[in-house]
TORLOKE-742095 format. One line per field, with one value per residue (C-alpha): residue number from 1; y, x, z. Coordinates in Angstrom, 2 decimals. Layout:
% residues N
fitor <- c(NUM, ...)
Y <- c(Y, ...)
X <- c(X, ...)
Z <- c(Z, ...)
This chain:
% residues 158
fitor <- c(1, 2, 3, 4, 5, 6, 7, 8, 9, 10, 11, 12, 13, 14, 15, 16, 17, 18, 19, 20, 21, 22, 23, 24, 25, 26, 27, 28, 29, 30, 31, 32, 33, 34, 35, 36, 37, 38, 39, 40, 41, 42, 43, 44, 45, 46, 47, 48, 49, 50, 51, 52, 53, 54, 55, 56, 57, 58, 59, 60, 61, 62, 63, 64, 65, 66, 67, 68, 69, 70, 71, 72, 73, 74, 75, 76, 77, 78, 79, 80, 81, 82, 83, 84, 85, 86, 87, 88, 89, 90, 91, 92, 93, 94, 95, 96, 97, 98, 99, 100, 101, 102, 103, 104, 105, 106, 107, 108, 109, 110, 111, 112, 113, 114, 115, 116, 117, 118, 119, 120, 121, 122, 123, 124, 125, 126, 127, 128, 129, 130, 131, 132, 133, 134, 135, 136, 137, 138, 139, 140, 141, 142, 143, 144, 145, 146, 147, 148, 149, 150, 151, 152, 153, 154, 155, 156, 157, 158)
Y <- c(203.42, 201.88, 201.70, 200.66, 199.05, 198.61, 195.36, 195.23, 197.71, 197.46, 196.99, 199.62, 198.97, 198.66, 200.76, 197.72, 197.01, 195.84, 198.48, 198.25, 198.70, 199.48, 199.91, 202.06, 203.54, 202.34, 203.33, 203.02, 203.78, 205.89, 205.95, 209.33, 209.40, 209.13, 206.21, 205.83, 204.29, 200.39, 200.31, 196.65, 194.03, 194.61, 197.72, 196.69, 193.76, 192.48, 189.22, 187.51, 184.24, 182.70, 182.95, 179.33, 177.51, 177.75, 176.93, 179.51, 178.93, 176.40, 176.46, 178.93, 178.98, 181.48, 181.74, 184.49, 186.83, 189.63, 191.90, 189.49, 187.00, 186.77, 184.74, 182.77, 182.47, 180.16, 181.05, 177.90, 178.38, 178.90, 181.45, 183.26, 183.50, 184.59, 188.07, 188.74, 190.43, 187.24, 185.52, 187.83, 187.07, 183.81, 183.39, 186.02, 183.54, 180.30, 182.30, 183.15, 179.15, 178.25, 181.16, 182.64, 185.23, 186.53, 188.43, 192.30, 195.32, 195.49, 191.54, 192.03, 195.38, 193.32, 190.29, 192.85, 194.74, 191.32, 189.72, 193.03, 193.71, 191.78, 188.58, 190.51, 192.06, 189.04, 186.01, 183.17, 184.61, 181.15, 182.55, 186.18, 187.00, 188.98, 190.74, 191.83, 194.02, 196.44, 199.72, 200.04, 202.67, 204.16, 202.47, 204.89, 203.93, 200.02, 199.87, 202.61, 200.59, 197.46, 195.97, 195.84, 199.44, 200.34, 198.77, 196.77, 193.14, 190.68, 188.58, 185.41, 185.88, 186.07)
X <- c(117.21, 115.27, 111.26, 109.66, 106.07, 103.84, 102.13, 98.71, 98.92, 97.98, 100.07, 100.87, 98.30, 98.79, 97.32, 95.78, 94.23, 90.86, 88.33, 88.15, 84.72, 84.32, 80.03, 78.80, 81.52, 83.67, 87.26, 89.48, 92.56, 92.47, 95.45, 96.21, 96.18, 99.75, 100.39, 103.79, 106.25, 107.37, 110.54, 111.88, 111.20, 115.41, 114.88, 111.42, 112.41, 115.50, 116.88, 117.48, 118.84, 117.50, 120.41, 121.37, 120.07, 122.24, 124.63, 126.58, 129.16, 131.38, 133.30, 134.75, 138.34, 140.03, 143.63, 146.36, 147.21, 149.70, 146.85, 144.99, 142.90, 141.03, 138.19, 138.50, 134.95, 135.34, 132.12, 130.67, 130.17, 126.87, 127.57, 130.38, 127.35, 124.35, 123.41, 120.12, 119.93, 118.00, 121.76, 123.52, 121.23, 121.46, 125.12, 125.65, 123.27, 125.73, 128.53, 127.19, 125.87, 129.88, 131.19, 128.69, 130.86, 131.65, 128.16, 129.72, 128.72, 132.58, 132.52, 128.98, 130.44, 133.28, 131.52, 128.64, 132.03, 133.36, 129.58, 129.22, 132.33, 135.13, 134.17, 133.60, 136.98, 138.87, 136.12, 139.02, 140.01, 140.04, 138.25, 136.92, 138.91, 137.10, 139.10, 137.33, 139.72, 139.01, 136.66, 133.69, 133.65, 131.38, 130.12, 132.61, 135.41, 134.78, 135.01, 138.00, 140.00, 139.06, 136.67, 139.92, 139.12, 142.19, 145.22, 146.21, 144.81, 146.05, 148.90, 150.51, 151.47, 155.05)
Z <- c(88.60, 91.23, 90.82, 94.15, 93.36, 96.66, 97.50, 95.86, 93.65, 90.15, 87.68, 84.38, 81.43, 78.21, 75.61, 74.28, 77.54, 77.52, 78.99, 82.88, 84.66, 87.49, 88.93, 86.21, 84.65, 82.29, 81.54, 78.26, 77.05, 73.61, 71.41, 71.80, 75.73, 76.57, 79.12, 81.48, 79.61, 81.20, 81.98, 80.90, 83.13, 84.28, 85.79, 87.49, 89.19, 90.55, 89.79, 93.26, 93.99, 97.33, 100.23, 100.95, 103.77, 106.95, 108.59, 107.82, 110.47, 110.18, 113.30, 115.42, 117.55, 120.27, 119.39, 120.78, 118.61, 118.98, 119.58, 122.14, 121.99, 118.89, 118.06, 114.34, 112.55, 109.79, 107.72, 105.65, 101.11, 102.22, 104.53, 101.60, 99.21, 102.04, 101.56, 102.86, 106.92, 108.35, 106.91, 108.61, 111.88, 111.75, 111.05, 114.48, 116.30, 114.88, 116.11, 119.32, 119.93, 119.37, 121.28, 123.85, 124.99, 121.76, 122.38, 123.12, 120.91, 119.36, 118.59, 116.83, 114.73, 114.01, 112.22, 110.53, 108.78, 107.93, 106.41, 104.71, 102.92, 103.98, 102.24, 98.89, 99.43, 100.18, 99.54, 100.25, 103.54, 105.43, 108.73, 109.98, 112.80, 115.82, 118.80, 122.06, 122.93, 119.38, 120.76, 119.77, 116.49, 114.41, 110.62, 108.94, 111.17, 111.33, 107.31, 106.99, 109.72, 107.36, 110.25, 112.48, 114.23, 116.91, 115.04, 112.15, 111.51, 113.79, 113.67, 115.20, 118.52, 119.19)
C-alpha cells in the first residue's frame, strides 16, 4: 500500500482531538462520527536511510575485451549501497570526470542498467563493465540482455 501525503497538509485527527476553531466556528469530533482509520506509522512513512556521501566511483580503466574495448567502473561501498537518482547522477558525473568519452547515450544506458539492478543482482561484481560498441536499446531490452544489449557479457580478449 502506498499512501502519498502532500506537503502542508494536515495531518488525520484523532477522535480525541481537541476541538479546532477556526473564526467563528468551531469544529469537533463526536464519538459516533466515523473518522479514517490510521494506517500504522509502517505503511505511512517509509523508513529511509540517507545514501552515503560520494564518491561513488572508485576508479575507472579501458581494457580489450573480446567484444571491444570496454570501459571497467569500479563503483566505491558507498556507491554499492547509493540508491537515490542524485547517486546515480553523481556517480555518471565521477565516471564521466575519469573517462570523458565514456559520455554516449549507449555508455550512459549501460551504467543506469548496472546502478539499477546489476549491483543487487550480483553486489560483489568487482567493476561494471561498459562497451561503446553495444546499440543503443530500449529499458526492456537493456535489463533482458542483462545491461549487456547486442551479445553476451564481455570477456578477456584473446
Amino acid at each position: 500500500m502506498v499512501v502519498v501525503v502532500a506537503c502542508g497538509s494536515p495531518g488525520p485527527t484523532s477522535p480525541t482531538s481537541p476541538p479546532t476553531t477556526t473564526g467563528s466556528q468551531a469544529s469537533t469530533t463526536s464519538p459516533d462520527t466515523p473518522t479514517p482509520e490510521t494506517p500504522p506509522a509502517s505503511e505511512t512513512s517509509e523508513t529511509t536511510t540517507p545514501d552515503p556521501p560520494p564518491p561513488y566511483i572508485d576508479h575507472v580503466q579501458w581494457a580489450q575485451t573480446d567484444v571491444g574495448a570496454s570501459l571497467q567502473v569500479y563503483p566505491t561501498p558507498a556507491g554499492r549501497q547509493a540508491s537515490a537518482e542524485t547517486a546515480m547522477a553523481q556517480a555518471w558525473h565521477e565516471v564521466l570526470v575519469l573517462a570523458p568519452t565514456a559520455n554516449t547515450p549507449t555508455m550512459k544506458a549501460q551504467f543506469d542498467c548496472h546502478w539499477t539492478f546489476a549491483r543487487l543482482v550480483d553486489p560483489t561484481k568487482a567493476s561494471w563493465n561498459l562497451e561503446p560498441s553495444r546499440p543503443v536499446v530500449t529499458s526492456d531490452q537493456m535489463i533482458a540482455a542483462r545491461c549487456n544489449p547486442g551479445g553476451a557479457e564481455e570477456g578477456p580478449a584473446h
